[in-house]
C-alpha positions as CSV (number, residue, x, y, z in Angstrom):
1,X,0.0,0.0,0.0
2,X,3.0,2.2,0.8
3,X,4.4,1.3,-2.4
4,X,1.6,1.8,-4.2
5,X,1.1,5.5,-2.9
6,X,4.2,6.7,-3.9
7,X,4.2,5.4,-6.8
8,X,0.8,7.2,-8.0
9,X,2.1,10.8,-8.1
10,X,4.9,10.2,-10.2
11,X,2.2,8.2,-13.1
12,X,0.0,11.4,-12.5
13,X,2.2,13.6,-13.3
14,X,3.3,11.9,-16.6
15,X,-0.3,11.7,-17.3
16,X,-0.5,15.3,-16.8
17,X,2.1,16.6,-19.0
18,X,1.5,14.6,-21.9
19,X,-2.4,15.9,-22.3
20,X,-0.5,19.7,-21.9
21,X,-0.4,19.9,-17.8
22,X,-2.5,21.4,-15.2
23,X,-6.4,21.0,-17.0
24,X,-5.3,23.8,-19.2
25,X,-6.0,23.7,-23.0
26,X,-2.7,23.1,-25.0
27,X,-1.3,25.0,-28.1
28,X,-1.8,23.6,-31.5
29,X,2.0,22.2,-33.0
30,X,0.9,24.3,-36.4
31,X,-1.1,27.5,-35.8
32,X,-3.6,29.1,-38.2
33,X,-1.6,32.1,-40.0
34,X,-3.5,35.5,-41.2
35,X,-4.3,35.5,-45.4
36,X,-0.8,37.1,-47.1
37,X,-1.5,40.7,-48.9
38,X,-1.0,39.7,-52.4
39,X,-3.1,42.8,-54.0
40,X,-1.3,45.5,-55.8
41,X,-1.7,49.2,-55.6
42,X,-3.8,50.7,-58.3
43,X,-2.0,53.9,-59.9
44,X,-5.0,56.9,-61.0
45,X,-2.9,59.5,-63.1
46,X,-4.7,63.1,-62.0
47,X,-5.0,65.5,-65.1
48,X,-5.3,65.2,-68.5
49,X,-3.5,62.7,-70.4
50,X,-2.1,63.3,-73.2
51,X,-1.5,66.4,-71.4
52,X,-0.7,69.5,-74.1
53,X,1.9,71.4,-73.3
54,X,3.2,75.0,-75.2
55,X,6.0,74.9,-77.1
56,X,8.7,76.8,-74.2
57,X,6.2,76.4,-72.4
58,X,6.5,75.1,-68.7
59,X,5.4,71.6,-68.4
60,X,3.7,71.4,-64.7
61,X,3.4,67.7,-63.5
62,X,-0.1,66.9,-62.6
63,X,0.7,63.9,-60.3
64,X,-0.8,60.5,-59.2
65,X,-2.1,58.6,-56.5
66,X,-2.9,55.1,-55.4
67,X,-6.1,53.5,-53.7
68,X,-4.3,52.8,-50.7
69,X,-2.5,55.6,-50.1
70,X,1.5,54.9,-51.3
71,X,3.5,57.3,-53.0
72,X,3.9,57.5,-56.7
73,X,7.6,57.9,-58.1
74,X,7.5,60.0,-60.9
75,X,9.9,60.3,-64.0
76,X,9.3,63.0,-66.2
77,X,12.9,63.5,-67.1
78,X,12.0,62.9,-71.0
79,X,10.1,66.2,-71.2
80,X,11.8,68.9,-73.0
81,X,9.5,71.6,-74.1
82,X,12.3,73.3,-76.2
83,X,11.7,71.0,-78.6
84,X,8.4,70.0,-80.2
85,X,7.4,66.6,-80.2
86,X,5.8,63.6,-77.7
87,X,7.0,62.6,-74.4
88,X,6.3,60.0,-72.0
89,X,6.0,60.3,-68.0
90,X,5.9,57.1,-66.2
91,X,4.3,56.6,-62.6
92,X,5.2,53.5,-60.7
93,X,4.1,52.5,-57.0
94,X,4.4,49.8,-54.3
95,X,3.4,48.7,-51.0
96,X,4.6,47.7,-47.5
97,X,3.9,43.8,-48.7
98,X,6.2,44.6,-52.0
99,X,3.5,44.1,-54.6
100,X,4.1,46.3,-57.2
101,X,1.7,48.2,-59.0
102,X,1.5,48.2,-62.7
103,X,3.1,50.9,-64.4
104,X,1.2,54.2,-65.9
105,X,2.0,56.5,-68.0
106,X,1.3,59.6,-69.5
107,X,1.7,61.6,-73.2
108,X,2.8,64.8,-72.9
109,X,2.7,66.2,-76.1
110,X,5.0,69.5,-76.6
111,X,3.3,71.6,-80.1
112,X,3.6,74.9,-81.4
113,X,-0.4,76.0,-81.6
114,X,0.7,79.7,-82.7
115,X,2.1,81.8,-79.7
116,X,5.2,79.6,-79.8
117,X,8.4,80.1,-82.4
118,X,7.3,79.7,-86.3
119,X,9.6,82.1,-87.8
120,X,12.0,79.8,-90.0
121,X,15.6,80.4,-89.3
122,X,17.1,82.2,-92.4
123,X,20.6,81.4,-94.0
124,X,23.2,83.7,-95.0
125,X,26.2,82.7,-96.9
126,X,29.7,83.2,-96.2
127,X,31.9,84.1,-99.1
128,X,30.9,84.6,-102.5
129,X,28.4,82.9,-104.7
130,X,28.9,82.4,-107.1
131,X,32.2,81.1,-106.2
132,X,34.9,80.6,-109.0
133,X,36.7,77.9,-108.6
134,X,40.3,77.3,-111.0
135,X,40.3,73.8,-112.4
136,X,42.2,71.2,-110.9
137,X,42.5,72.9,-107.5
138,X,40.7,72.2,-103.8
139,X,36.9,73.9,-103.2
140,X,37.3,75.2,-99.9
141,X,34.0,75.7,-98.3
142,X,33.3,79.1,-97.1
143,X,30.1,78.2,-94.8
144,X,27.1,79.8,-94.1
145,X,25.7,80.7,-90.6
146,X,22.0,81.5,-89.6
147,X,21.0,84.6,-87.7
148,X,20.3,82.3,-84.4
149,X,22.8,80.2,-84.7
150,X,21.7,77.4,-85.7
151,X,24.2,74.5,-87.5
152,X,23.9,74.9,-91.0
153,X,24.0,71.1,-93.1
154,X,26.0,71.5,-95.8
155,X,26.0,69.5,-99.1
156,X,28.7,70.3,-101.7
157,X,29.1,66.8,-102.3
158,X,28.3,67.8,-105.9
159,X,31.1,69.8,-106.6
160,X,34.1,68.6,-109.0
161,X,37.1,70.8,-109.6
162,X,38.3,68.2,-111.9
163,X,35.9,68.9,-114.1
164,X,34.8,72.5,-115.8
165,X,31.4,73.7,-115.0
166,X,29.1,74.9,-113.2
167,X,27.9,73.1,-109.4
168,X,25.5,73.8,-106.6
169,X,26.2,73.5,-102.7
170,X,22.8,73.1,-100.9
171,X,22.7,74.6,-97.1
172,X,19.5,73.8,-95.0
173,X,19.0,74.6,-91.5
174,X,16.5,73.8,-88.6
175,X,15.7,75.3,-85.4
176,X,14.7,73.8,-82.3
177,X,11.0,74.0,-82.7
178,X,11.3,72.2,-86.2
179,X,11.4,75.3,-88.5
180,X,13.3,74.6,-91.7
181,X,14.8,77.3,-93.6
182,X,14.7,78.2,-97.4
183,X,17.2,76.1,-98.4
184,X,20.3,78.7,-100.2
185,X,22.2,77.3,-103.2
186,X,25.9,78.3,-104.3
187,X,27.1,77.8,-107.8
188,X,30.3,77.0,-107.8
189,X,31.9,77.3,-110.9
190,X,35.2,75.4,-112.2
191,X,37.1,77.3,-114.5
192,X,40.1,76.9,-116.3
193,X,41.7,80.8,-116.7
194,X,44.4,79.3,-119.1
195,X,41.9,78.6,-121.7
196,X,41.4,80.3,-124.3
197,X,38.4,82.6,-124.2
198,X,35.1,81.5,-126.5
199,X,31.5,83.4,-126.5
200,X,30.6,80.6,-123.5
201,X,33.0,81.3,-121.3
202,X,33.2,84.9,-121.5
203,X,28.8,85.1,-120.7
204,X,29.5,82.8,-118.2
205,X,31.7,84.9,-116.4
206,X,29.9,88.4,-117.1
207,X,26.7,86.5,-115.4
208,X,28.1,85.2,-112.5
209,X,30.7,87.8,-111.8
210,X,28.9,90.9,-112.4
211,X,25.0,90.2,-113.4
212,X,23.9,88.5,-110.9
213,X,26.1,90.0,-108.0
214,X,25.1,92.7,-109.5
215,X,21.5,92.3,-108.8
216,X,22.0,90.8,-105.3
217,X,23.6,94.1,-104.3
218,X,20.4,95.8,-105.6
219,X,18.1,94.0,-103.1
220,X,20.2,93.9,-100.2
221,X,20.5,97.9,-100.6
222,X,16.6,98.5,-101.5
223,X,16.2,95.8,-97.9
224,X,18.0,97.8,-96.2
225,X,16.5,101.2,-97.2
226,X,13.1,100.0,-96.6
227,X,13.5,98.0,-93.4
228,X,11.6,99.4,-90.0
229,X,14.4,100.2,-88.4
230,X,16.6,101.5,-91.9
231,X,17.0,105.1,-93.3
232,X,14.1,105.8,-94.3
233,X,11.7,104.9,-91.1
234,X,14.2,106.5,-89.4
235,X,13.8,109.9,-90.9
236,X,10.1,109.6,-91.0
237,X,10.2,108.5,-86.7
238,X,12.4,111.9,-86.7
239,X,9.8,114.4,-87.8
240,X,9.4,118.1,-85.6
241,X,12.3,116.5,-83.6
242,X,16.1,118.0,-82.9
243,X,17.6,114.8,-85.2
244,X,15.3,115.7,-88.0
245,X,18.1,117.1,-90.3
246,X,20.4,114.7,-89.5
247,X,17.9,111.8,-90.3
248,X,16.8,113.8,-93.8
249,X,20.7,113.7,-94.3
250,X,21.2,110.0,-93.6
251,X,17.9,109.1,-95.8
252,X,19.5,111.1,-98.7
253,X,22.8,109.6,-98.6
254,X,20.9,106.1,-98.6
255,X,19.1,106.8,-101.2
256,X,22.0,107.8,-103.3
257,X,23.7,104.2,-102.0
258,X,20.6,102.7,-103.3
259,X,21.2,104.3,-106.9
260,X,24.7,103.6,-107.1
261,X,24.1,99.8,-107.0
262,X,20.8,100.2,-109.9
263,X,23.2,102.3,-111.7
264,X,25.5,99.7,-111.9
265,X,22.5,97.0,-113.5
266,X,21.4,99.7,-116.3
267,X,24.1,98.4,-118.1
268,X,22.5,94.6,-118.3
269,X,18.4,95.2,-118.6
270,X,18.1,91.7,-120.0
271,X,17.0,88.2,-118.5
272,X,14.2,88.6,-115.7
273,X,14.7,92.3,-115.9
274,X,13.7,93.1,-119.1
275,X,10.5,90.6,-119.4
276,X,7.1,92.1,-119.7
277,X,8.7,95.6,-121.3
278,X,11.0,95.6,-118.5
279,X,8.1,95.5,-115.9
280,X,9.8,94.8,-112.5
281,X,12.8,97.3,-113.6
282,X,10.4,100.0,-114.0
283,X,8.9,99.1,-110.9
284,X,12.5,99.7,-109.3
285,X,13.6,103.0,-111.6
286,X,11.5,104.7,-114.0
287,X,13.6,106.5,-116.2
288,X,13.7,105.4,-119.5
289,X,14.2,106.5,-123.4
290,X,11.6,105.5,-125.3
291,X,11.0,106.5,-129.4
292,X,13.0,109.3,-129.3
293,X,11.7,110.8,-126.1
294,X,12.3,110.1,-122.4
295,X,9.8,108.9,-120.0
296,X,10.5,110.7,-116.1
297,X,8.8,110.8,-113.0
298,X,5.4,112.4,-113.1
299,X,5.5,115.2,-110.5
300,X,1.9,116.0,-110.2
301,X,0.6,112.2,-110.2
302,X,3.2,111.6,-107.3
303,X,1.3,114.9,-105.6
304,X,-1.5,113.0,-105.9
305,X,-0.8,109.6,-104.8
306,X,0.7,111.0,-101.7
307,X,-2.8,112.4,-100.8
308,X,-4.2,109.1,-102.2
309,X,-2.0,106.9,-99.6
310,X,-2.8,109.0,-96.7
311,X,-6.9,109.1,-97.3
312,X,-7.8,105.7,-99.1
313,X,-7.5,102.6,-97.1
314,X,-7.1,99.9,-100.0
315,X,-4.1,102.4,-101.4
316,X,-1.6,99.9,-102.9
317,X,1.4,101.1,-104.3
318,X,1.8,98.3,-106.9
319,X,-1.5,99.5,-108.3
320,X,-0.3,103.0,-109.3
321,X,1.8,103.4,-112.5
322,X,5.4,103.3,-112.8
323,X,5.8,107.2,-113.2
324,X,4.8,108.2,-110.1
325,X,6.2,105.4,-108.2
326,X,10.2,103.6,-108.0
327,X,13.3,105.3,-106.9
328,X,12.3,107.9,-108.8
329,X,9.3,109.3,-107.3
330,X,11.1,108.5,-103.2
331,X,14.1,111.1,-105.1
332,X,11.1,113.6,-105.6
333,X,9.6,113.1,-102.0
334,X,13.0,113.4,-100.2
335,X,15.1,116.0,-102.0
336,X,12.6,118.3,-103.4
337,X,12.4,120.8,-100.4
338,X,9.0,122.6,-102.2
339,X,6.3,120.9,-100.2
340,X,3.5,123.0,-102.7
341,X,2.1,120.3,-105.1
342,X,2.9,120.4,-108.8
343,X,-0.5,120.0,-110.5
344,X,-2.5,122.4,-112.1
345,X,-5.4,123.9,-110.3
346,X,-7.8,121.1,-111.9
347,X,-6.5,118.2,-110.2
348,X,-9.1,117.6,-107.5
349,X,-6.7,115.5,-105.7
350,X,-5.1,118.3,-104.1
351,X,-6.8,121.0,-104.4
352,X,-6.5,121.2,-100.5
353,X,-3.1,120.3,-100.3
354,X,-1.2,123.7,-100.3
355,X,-3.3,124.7,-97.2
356,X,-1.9,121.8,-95.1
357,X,0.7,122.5,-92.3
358,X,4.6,122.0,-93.7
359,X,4.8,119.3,-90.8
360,X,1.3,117.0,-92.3
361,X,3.0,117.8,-95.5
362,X,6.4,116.1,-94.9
363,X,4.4,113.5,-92.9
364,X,2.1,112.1,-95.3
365,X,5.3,112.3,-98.1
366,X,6.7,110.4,-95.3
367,X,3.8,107.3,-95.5
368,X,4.1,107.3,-99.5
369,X,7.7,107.0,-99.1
370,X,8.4,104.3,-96.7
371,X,5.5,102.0,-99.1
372,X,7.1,103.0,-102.5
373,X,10.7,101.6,-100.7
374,X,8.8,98.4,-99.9
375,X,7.7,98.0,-103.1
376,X,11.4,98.9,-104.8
377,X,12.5,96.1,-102.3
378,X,9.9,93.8,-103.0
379,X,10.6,94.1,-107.0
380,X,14.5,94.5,-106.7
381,X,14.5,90.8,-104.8
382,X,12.5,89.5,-107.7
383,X,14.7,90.4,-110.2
384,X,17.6,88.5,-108.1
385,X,15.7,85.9,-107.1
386,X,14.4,85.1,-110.3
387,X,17.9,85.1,-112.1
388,X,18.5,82.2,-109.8
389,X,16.6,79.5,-112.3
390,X,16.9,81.6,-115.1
391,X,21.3,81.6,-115.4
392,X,21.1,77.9,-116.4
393,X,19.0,78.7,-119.4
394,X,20.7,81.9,-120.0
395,X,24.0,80.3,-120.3
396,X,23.4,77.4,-121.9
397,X,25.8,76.3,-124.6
398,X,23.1,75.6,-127.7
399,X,21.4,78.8,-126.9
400,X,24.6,80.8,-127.3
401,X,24.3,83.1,-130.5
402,X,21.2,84.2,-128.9
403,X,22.0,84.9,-125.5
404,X,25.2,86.7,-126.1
405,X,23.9,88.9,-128.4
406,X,20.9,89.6,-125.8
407,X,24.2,90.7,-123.0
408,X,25.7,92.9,-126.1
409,X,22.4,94.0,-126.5
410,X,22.3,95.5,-123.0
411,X,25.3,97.3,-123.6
412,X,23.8,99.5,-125.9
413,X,21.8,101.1,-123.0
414,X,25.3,103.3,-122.9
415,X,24.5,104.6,-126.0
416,X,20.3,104.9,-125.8
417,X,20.2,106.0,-122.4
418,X,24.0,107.0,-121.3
419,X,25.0,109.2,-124.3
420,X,21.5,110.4,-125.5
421,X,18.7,110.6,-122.6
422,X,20.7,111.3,-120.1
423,X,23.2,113.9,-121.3
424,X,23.4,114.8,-124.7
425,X,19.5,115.2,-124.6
426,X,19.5,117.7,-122.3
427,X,22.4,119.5,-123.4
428,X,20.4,119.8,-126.5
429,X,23.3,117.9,-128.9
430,X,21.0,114.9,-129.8
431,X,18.1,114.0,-131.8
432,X,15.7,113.1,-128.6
433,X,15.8,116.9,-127.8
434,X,13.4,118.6,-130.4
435,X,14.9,121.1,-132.8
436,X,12.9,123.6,-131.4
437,X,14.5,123.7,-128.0
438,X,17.7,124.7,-127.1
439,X,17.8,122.5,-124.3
440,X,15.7,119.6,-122.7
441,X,16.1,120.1,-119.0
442,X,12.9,118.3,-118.4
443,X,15.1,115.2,-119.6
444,X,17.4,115.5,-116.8
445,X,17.6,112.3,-114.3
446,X,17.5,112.2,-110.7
447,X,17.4,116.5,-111.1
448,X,16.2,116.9,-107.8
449,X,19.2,114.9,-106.0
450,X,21.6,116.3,-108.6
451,X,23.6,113.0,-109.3
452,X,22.7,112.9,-113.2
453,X,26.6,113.5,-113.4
454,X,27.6,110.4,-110.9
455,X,24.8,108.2,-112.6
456,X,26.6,108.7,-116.0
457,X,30.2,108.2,-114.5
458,X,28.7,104.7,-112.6
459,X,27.4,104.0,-116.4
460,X,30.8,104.2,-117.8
461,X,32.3,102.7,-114.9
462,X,30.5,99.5,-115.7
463,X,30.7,99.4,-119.3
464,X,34.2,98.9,-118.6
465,X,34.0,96.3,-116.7
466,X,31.6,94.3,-119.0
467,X,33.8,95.0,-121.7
468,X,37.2,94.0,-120.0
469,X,35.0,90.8,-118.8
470,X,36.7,88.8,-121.7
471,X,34.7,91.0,-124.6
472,X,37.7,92.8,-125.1
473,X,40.0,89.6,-125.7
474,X,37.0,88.0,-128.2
475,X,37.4,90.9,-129.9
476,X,40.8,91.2,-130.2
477,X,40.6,87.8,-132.0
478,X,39.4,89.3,-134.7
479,X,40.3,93.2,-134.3
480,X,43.4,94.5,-136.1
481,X,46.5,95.4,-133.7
482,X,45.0,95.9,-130.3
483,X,41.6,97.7,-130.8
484,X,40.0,96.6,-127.3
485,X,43.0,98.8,-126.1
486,X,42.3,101.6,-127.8
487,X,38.0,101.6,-127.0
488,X,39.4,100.9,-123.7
489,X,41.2,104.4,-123.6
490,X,38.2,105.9,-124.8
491,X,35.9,104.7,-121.8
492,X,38.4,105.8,-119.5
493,X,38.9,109.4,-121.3
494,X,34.9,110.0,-120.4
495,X,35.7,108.7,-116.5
496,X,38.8,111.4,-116.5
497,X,36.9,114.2,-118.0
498,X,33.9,113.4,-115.1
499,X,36.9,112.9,-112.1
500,X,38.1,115.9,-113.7
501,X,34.4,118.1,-113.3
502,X,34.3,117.0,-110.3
503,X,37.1,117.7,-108.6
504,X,37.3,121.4,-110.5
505,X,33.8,122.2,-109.8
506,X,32.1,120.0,-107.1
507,X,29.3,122.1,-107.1
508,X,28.3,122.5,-110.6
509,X,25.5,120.2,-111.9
510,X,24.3,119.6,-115.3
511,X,21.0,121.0,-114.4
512,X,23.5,124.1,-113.5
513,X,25.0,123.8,-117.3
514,X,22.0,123.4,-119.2
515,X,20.3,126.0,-117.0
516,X,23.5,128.1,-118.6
517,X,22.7,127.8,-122.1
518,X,20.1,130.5,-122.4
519,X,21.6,132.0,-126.4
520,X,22.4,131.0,-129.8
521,X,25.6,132.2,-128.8
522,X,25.6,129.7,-125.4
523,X,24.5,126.5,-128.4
524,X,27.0,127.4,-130.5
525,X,29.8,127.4,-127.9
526,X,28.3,124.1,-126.4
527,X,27.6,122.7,-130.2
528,X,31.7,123.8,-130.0
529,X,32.8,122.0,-127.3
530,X,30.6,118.7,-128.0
531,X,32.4,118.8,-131.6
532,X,36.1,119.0,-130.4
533,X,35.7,117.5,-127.0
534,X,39.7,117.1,-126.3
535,X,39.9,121.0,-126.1
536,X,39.2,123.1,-123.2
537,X,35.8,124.9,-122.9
538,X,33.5,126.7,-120.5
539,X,30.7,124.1,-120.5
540,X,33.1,121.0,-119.6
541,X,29.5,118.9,-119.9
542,X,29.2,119.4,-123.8
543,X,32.8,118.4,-123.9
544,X,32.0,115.4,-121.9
545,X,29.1,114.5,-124.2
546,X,31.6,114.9,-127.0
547,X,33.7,112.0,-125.3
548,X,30.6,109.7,-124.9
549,X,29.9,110.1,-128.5
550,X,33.6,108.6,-129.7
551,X,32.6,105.7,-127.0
552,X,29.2,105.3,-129.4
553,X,30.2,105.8,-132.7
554,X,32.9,102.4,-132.1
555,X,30.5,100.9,-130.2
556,X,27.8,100.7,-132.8
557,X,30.5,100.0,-135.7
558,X,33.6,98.2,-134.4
559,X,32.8,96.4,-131.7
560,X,29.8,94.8,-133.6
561,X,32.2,94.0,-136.1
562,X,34.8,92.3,-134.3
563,X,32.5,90.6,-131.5
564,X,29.8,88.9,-134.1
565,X,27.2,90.3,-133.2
566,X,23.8,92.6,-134.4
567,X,23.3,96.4,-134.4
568,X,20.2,96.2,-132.1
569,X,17.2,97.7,-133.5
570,X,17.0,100.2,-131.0
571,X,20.3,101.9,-132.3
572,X,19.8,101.5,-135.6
573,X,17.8,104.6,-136.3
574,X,20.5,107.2,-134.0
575,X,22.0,109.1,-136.5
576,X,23.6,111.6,-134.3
């Protein structure tokens, strides 16, 4: 029994422990574990999307959120809004349990809807083009730059020095909001000077050398002129102020810049210039022998298309006739320092004008002036631009008879124009002055500026050049001794005899010498001096005209002999 009792505590307590002690429950060996958080955040994109954004613009992020709360990370790092185009903005999320929600993103599209940049870049060329190359050696690029800098492509891949001819470098440009410029050609053109010189060659270099140059001066003066901030603007923002004088001054001696480089193109009034009876010429300068008479500026119609452009809203310039518009009629408007109209007392048109204060006087000549210099511009870039297609055809080789004689036919402007409208007319010493008159001052150009005198000398001065161009060697081919020499010297005696006026009397105009010629007695001594031009006279200008006549006289004989070529039609009937 003793045995047995002490035996039972030590069973119970086994007993106990093995069904988990005490008459407590026990724990289970594998608990029950809490569902895992497999669900994903859901990204919402706030905004628009695509989202539109101005080009330079600022691009403002929107943002993002998710259903439960985590933060978005946001890469908009693609967005440039200097650049038009479409861009992507990713949004991307996760949460404490890791899952990872599913990516978003968002179009943001950078565009140009007006208010942005859409001016084109514009390309200006370095160097000169066209650009003469000699045969056999290396084309060295001279570039070309925009006016904001962008990087100007360059293609002369086209161009072989090995070969003689003419080639064409291309230059394109874009900006950064996807403007592309006007693409600008160069001709190049491979030469070979040791050759001898044929009709091809020597048109080919009077175009590319002098025509067309020429011509590109032209338009970049007539730009100038006419720009908002050039010359003429300026002098017109100047009125009833303390730089008024000075800005008349400046406009004046812009204006005379202007007709030095269209003096220089009277001597070649062919190709795009001379189309249409020389319709955009006229449009640029109307001055112009015509049948024995001269065409000028019409005074009284300029009178009344100043009123005309200050009172009528739809008042276009390129409606009005060419003789009271061009370089002409802005000579008229600026140096004629009579403000009084012109017209005689039937012209409605100004009947009130007179009574108008000087200031609205020069003020509305001011508004006519600054549109006719538009319009010059406008016409002057057409005659360049349009020269651009037109030099292929003009210099090709099986159109040669023709198109050489048309650039010896604009020589002959010397002798129509030069010689007889512009001097020797109003002197009185040739046919296109009646018989009647002792002079023909009406005749005079540009009397108002008083540069008839400089127009004539930038005349000769250009003949020469032409001439000397390789006509001179063509015609020494032929020529006995060295004739090109001797018409040479006779060019250059009529640029002495001007240097010479000049220099003696600075001051003293033609409109001054024909205004001198009053007698029989004042022909006769200027008949005189036009008839022996080498010796010394009062009225140097009749001497001159003398000189300009030997120039003429060879010009219409000799050199059409020896050069191959046509008495134009135009010439044929001067008998003076």
């Amino acid at each position: 029994m003793n045995r047995l009792q002490s035996v039972f505590p030590l069973f119970l307590l086994v007993f106990l422990t093995a069904c988990g002690g005490g008459g407590g429950s026990s724990a289970p060996e594998n608990p029950v574990q809490p569902p895992a958080d497999t669900t994903a955040p859901v990204i919402t994109l706030n905004g628009d999307n695509p989202q539109e954004v101005e080009f330079n613009g600022e691009y403002v992020e929107a943002g993002a959120s998710t259903d439960t709360g985590e933060t978005v990370v946001i890469d908009s790092s693609a967005v440039n809004t200097s650049t038009v185009g479409s861009y992507e903005v990713t949004y991307n999320a996760s949460d404490a349990a890791g899952n990872q929600a599913v990516e978003r993103t968002r179009t943001v599209n950078v565009a140009d809807n007006g208010s942005g940049d859409v001016t084109a870049p514009v390309i200006t060329l370095n160097g000169d083009n066209p650009q003469t190359v000699e045969l056999n050696s290396i084309y060295s690029e001279a570039g070309a730059t925009t006016e904001t800098g962008e990087q100007v492509e360059i293609d002369s891949s086209a161009v072989d020095t090995s070969v003689v001819g003419s080639y064409e470098v291309i230059y394109t440009a874009t900006d950064a909001a996807g403007n592309t410029a006007t693409p600008v050609v160069r001709t190049v053109n491979v030469v070979d000077s040791s050759a001898i010189a044929t009709k091809l060659s020597v048109l080919t270099s009077i175009v590319d050398q002098i025509i067309i140059p020429n011509y590109k001066a032209l338009a970049d003066e007539t730009a100038d002129f006419s720009a908002s901030d050039g010359p003429m603007a300026a002098y017109c923002d100047a009125l009833e102020t303390d730089i008024e004088t000075i800005a008349l001054a400046d406009a004046r001696d812009a204006w005379k810049s202007v007709m030095h480089a269209l003096q220089k193109t009277e001597l070649h009034i062919i190709g795009p210039a001379a189309k249409n009876n020389s319709s955009l010429r006229n449009r640029v300068y109307f001055y112009q022998e015509k049948d024995n008479s001269v065409d000028t500026l019409s005074t009284c119609a300029t009178d009344a298309a100043v009123v005309n452009a200050n009172s009528q809203s739809d008042f276009q310039v390129s409606a009005t006739p060419n003789n009271q518009r061009s370089l002409s009629a802005i000579e008229y408007l600026l140096f004629n320092t009579n403000l009084d109209h012109t017209c005689s007392s039937n012209v409605p048109a100004v009947a009130d004008w007179n009574a108008l204060s000087d200031v609205e006087r020069k003020s509305q000549r001011c508004v006519l002036s600054a549109l006719i210099a538009e319009d010059v511009a406008v016409n002057a870039e057409q005659i360049h631009s349009d020269w651009g297609p037109y030099r292929d055809s003009f210099v090709n080789p099986d159109e040669i008879g023709t198109t050489f004689e048309l650039m010896t036919d604009g020589l002959f402007y010397f002798e129509k124009h030069t010689k007889s409208a512009k001097l020797n007319g109003p002197l009185g010493n040739d046919v296109v002055c009646p018989d009647d008159q002792l002079t023909c001052p009406d005749y005079i150009e540009s009397p108002y500026s008083e540069m008839s005198l400089e127009h004539i000398k930038v005349n000769t001065e250009q003949f020469m050049e032409i001439f000397s161009s390789g006509l001179d060697e063509l015609a020494d081919e032929i020529a006995p001794g060295s004739w090109s020499n001797t018409f040479k010297g006779l060019i250059n005696d009529v640029i002495d005899k001007i240097n010479t006026i000049q220099a003696s009397n600075p001051n003293d105009s033609l409109s001054d010498q024909v205004a001198s010629i009053t007698s029989t007695d004042d022909r006769a001594a200027c008949d005189s001096a036009y008839g022996s031009p080498d010796t010394e006279s009062e009225l140097p200008m009749c001497s001159l005209g003398g000189l300009v006549k030997r120039v003429t006289d060879d010009l219409k004989i000799d050199f059409v002999i020896y050069l191959g070529v046509r008495l134009p039609d135009s010439a044929g009937g001067d008998n003076d």
